[in-house]
C-alpha positions as CSV (number, residue, x, y, z in Angstrom):
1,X,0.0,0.0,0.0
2,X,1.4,3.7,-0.7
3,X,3.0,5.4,2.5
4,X,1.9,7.4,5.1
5,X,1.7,11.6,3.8
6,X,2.2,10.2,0.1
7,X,-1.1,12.8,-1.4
8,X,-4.1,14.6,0.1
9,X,-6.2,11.6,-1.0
10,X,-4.7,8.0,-2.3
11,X,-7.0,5.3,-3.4
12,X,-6.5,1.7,-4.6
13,X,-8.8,-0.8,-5.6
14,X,-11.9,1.4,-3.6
15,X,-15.5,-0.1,-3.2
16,X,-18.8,0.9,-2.0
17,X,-21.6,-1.7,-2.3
18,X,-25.1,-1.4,-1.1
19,X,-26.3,-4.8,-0.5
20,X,-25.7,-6.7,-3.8
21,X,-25.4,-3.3,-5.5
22,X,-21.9,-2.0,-6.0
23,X,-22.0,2.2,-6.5
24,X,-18.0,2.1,-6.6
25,X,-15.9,-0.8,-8.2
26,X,-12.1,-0.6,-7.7
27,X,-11.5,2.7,-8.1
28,X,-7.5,3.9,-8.1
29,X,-6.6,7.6,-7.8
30,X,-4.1,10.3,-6.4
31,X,-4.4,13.8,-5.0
32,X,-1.6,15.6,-5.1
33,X,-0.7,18.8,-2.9
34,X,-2.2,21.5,-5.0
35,X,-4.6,20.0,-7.4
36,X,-8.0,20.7,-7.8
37,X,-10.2,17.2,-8.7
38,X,-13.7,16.4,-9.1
39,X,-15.6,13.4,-10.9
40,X,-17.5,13.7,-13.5
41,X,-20.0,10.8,-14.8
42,X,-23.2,9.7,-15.5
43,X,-25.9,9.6,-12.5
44,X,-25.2,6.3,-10.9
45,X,-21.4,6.1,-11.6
46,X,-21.0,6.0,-8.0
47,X,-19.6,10.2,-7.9
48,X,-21.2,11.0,-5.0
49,X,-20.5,7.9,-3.2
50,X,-16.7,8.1,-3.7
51,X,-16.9,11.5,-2.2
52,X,-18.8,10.7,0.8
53,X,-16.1,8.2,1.6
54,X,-13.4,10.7,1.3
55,X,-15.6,13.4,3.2
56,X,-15.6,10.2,6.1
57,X,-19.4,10.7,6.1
58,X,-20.1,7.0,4.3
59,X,-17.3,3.8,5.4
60,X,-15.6,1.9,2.6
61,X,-16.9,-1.4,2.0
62,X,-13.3,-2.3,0.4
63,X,-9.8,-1.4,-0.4
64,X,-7.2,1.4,0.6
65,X,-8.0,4.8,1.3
66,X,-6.0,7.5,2.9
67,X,-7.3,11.1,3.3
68,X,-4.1,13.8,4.4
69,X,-1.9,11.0,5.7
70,X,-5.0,9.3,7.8
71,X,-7.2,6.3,7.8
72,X,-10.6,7.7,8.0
73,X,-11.7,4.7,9.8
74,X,-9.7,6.1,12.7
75,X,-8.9,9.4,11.9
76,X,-12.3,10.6,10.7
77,X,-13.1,13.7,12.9
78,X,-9.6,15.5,12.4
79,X,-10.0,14.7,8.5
80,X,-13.3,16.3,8.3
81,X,-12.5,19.1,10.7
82,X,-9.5,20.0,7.7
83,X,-11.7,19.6,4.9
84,X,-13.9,21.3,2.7
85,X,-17.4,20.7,1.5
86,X,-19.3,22.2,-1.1
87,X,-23.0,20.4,-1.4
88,X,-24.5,20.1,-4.7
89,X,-27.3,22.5,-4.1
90,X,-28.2,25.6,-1.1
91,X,-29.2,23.9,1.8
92,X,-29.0,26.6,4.4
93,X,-32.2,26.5,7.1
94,X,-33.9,30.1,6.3
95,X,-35.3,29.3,9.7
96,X,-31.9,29.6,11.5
97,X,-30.2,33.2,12.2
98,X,-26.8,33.5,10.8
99,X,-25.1,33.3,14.1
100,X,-26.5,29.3,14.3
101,X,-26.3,28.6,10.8
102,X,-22.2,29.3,11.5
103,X,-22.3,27.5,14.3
104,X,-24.1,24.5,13.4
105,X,-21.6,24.4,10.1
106,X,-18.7,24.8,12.5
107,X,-19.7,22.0,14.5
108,X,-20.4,19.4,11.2
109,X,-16.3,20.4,10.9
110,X,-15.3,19.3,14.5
111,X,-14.8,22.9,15.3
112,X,-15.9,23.5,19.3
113,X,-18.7,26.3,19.5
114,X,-16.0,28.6,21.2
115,X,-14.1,28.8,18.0
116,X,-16.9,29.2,15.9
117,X,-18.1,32.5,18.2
118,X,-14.5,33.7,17.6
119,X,-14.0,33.2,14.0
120,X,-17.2,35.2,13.5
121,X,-16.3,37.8,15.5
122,X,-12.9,38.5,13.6
């Protein structure tokens, strides 16, 4: 398997399945420090499934993954709380004040609701 701090995100041989169904089939990729990647495909190609494992929101049903050097088996809270997520559509609460829409994004992140009151202040 590739070594520890290698890329931002390795994969080899990657799978999802959902029961019998299987949304991501071996996938292989790298990540380097300082690219930009998406995935592009048809609906079903098993996009958003890939990223949810990667994001630590979803487990792996198979192969390697690394995300920044970690195991997001283990290491899922510090990965999320260094990543960025932008969802495919607006999905902010217009019933929520600005105040605890940033603090309930802060705290999907890991960040402690001290440090979400600071940064907003700043």
């Amino acid at each position: 398997m590739p070594g520890m701090g290698d890329g931002l995100v390795q994969a080899r041989g990657l799978r999802k399945s959902f029961g019998s169904s299987e949304a991501v089939r071996g996938l292989d990729v790298d990540v380097a420090p300082g690219e930009i990647f998406g995935f592009l495909g048809p609906n079903g190609a098993g996009k958003s499934s890939t990223m949810r494992m990667i994001a630590c929101v979803s487990p792996r049903s198979g192969g390697f993954l690394q995300v920044l050097g970690m195991d997001p088996d283990i290491d899922g809270p510090r990965i999320r709380a260094r990543i960025g997520v932008v969802p495919q559509l607006d999905n902010l609460d217009t019933e929520l004040t600005v105040r605890r829409t940033w603090r309930s994004t802060g705290g999907t992140s890991g960040s402690p609701a001290r440090t979400c009151g600071a940064r907003r202040s700043s």
